[in-house]
Steps between C-alpha positions, in 0.01 A plus 500: 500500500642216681748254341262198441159708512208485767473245738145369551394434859251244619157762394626537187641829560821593292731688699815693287783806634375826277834638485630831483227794593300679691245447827215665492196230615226782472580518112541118478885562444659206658904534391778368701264218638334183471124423366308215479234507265203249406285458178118487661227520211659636226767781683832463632461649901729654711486250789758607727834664501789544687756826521797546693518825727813620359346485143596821410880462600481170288388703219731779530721276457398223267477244745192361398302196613569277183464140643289194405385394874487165559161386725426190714339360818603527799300395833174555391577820323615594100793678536769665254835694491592753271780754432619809339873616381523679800634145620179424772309214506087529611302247651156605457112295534314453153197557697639808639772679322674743717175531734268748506721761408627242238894651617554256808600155398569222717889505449717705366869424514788690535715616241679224319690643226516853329656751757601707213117504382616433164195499269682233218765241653394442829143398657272199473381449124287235349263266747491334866521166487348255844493114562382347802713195660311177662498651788285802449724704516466794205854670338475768275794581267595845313807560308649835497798697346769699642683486801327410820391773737755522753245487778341154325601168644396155548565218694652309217743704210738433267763754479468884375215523254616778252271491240189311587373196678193294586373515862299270663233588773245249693122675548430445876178568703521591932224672677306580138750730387719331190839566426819430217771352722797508231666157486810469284667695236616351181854565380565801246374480190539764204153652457262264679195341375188338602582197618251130466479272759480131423545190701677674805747685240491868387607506192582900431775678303678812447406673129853627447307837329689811561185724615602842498232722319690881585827643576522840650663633219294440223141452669267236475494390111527155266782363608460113404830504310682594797336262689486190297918543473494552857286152563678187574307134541241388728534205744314280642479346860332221687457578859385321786144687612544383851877688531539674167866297486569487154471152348623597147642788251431493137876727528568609145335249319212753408649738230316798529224697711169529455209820591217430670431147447513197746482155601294202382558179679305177420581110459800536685598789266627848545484748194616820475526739143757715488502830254723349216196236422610217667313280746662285778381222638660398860421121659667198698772261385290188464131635434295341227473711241 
């Protein structure tokens, strides 16, 4: 699980969400969590793990942990954040994943989206996303959809979020104890996505996919024709990763939406593929091709 995979820490470990399921440690059943795993010899070992105490709510629910964490440094220590669609993010040690009961991490914030605990268009999907600025300071980044929690807020917003947004939180350190201090919260975006951060800009965008797997009158089934005529386009934004002011919309210029893809950004480039086929390309007026 996890939108782009495992992410490998600094031991080599690989550490990847294992979605919807059980928790059962004493029959190796590690559902609704996070594992990190290592190939020593010739085996793949369980080398840690981390499961959130209200595991079996999340599962009852299909609010699984389904996100690519993103890991870094920080003061001496290899740190990572992680989430689930419950709409929580988890700050948690790669040394020490959730501590000896491996269910306390370091941080855990509030809720930031979800109230409704809807299990397909609302929640954090797809992959954290950190940078650290000159300063030393470290940001982390995760996009969510939905409306904000009503409880949520940050020093800097953008007017109502309705149906997802990226926010912005700095990883700080006092007295040993670390915390997510949120930051700033992006303007509304339809559905989303990870965001990339490049040159002081976070370049993220909205998928425009209409989400809905169920409808309480007909159950959970294959609805993709419903949904692909309920779709409309993605766009994309530039944002400043100091504020999260937006810098630029892509406004209607993308034509349709696009499932579980993403952002590529290199040589002053942004791409993005949308589900009809086509590939954009985004740059500055005056750039050498």
């Amino acid at each position: 699980m996890g939108r782009t995979g495992a992410a490998i820490d600094s031991t080599g470990t690989a550490w990847a969400p294992t979605g919807d399921g059980f928790y059962d440690p004493v029959k190796k059943i590690y559902g609704n969590g996070l594992i990190g795993a290592r190939v020593e010899g010739r085996e793949l070992k369980l080398i840690d793990y981390y499961e959130p105490t209200n595991w079996a709510w999340l599962q009852k629910r299909d609010l699984d942990m389904q996100v690519t964490p993103a890991i870094f440094p920080f003061k001496g220590r290899e740190l990572m954040v992680t989430g689930s669609k419950e709409c929580r993010m988890y700050l948690l040690d790669t040394k020490s994943a959730g501590g000896a009961n491996h269910q306390t991490p370091l941080d855990r914030t509030p809720l930031m989206c979800n109230e409704e605990a809807d299990f397909q268009s609302a929640g954090i999907w797809g992959s954290m996303a950190s940078w650290e600025q000159a300063d030393g300071t470290r940001w982390v980044l995760t996009p969510f959809w939905g409306a904000v929690h009503p409880t949520f807020k940050t020093p800097i917003s953008y007017g109502p979020v309705s149906h997802g947004a990226v926010v912005a939180l700095k990883v700080e350190e006092t007295k040993g104890k670390f915390h997510l201090k949120p930051v700033w919260m992006s303007r509304t975006m339809n559905q989303a996505e990870p965001p990339v951060i490049a040159n002081g800009v976070v370049f993220a965008y909205g998928s425009g996919e209409n989400t809905r797997q169920a409808y309480k009158d007909r159950g959970l089934a294959d609805f993709s024709p419903l949904r692909i005529k309920n779709s409309t386009h993605a766009v994309l934004y530039a944002l400043d990763a100091l504020t999260g002011k937006e810098l630029y919309s892509s406004g209607d210029q993308i034509k349709a939406w696009n499932h579980f893809s993403g952002l590529s950004v290199a040589n002053g480039r942004v791409y993005i593929g949308t589900y009809d086929s086509v590939l954009y390309c985004f740059g500055l007026d005056g750039v050498a091709k």
